[in-house]
LUMROTOR-144672 format. One record per residue (C-alpha): residue in one letter; x, y, z. Coordinates in steps of 0.5 Angstrom, whole numbers, padded with zeros to 4 digits, always signed. Example, Ala and Ser with C-alpha at 12.3 -4.5 7.8 and 13.67 -1.06 7.14 Angstrom:
// LUMROTOR-144672
a+0025-0009+0016s+0027-0002+0014
// end
This chain:
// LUMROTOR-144672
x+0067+0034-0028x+0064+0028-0030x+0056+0027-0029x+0054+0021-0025x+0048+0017-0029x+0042+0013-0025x+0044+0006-0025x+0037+0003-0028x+0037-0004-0026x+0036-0004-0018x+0029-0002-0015x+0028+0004-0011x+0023+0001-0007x+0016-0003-0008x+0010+0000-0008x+0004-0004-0004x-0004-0004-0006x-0006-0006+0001x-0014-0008+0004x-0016-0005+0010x-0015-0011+0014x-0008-0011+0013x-0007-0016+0006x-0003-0015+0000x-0007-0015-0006x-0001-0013-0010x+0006-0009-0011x+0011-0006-0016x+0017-0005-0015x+0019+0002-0017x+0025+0004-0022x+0025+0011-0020x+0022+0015-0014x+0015+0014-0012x+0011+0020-0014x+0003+0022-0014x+0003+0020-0021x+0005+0013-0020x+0001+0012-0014x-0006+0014-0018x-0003+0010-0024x-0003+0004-0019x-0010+0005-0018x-0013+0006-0024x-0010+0000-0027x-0010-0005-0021x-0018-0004-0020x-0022-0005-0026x-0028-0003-0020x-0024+0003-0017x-0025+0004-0009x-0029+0008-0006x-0023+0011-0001x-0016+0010-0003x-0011+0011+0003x-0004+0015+0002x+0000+0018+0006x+0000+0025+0001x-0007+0024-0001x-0007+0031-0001x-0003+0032-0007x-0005+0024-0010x-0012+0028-0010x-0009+0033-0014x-0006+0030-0019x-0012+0026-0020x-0017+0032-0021x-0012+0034-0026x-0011+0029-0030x-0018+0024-0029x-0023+0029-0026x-0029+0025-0029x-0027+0018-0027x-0026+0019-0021x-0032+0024-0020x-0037+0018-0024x-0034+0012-0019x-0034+0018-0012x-0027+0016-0011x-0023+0019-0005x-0017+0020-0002x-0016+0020+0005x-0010+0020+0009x-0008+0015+0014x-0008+0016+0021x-0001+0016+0023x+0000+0021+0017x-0005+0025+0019x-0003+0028+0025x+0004+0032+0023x+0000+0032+0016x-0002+0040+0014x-0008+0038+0009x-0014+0041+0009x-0019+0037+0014x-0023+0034+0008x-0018+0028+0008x-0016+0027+0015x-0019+0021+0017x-0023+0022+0023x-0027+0028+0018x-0029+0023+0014x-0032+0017+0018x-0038+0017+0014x-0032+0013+0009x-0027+0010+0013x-0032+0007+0018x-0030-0001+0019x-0023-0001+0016x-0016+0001+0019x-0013+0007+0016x-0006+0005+0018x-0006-0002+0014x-0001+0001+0008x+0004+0004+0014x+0003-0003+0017x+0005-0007+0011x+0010-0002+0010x+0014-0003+0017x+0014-0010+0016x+0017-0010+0009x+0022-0004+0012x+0027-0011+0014x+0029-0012+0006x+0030-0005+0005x+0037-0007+0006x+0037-0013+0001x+0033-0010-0005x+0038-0004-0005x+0043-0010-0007x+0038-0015-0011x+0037-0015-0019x+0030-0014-0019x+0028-0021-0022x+0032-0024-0015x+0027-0019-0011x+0021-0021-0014x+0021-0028-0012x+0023-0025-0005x+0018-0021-0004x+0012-0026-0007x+0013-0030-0002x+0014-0025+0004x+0007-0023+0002x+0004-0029+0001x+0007-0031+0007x+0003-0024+0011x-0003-0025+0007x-0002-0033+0010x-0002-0031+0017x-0007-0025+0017x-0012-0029+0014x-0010-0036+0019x-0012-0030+0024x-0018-0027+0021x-0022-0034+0021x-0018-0036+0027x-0023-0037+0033x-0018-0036+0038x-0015-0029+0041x-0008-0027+0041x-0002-0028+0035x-0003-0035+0033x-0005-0038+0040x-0002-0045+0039x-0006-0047+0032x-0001-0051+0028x+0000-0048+0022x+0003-0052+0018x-0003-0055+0015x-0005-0049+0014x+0002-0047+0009x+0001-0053+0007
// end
């Protein structure tokens, strides 16, 4: 029986690092299945300030593997992990990391943005199971830029609603 290896080269997914109101501050494309330890990884090397929250939908064991690995670093910068809201109400954890237990750190910022920015990237799944990673790069760069473009037009836009009829052409431009 021959034994099938991993075809290295495509990407198994992408790894967002999103702020509270929904903006992408960064990504990785993985090359293998994404685990705890690459997401406390992602954190430690993406933020030469570590946050206060990190949000993640198995913050339980992110939590875990992190106390096991850096307990001192992230006791000195008081880092939590709390789940987001959508995992939170199938999630078995202990209620120390459920966000509505922890309002005191969650106050102000939408829990859910990592589970937003992931559903939004869920239509290029198709594509990036087919794309080298260096083509899916360049898709994804401007995927997010176009999102953050967007948000931001939103965020210091005076008008309710999506866009509200504000041309956005000056702004991309």
């Amino acid at each position: 029986m021959q034994q099938r290896l991993p075809k290295f080269g495509l990407t198994q997914g992408v790894f967002n690092v999103v702020y509270p109101k929904v903006i992408t501050l960064g990504f990785r494309c993985l090359f293998r299945a994404e685990s705890v330890g690459e997401a406390l990884s992602i954190v430690l090397e993406r933020f030469p300030k570590l946050p206060k929250v990190v949000v993640y939908d198995v913050a339980c064991k992110l939590d875990k593997n992190a106390l096991r690995r850096v307990r001192p670093l992230l006791r000195k910068h008081g880092v939590r992990c709390i789940l987001d809201r959508p995992h939170s109400i199938t999630d078995g954890c202990s209620p120390v990391y459920m966000p509505d237990e922890s309002l005191g750190a969650t106050a102000g910022f939408a829990t859910q943005s990592p589970e937003v920015s992931r559903s939004i990237a869920v239509g290029n799944r198709t594509s990036l199971a087919y794309m080298a990673p260096a083509t899916y790069m360049v898709k994804k760069m401007v995927q997010v830029a176009m999102m953050n473009v967007r948000k931001i037009q939103r965020l210091y836009s005076d008008k309710a609603g999506e866009n509200h009829h504000v041309p956005l052409a000056p702004f991309y431009h």
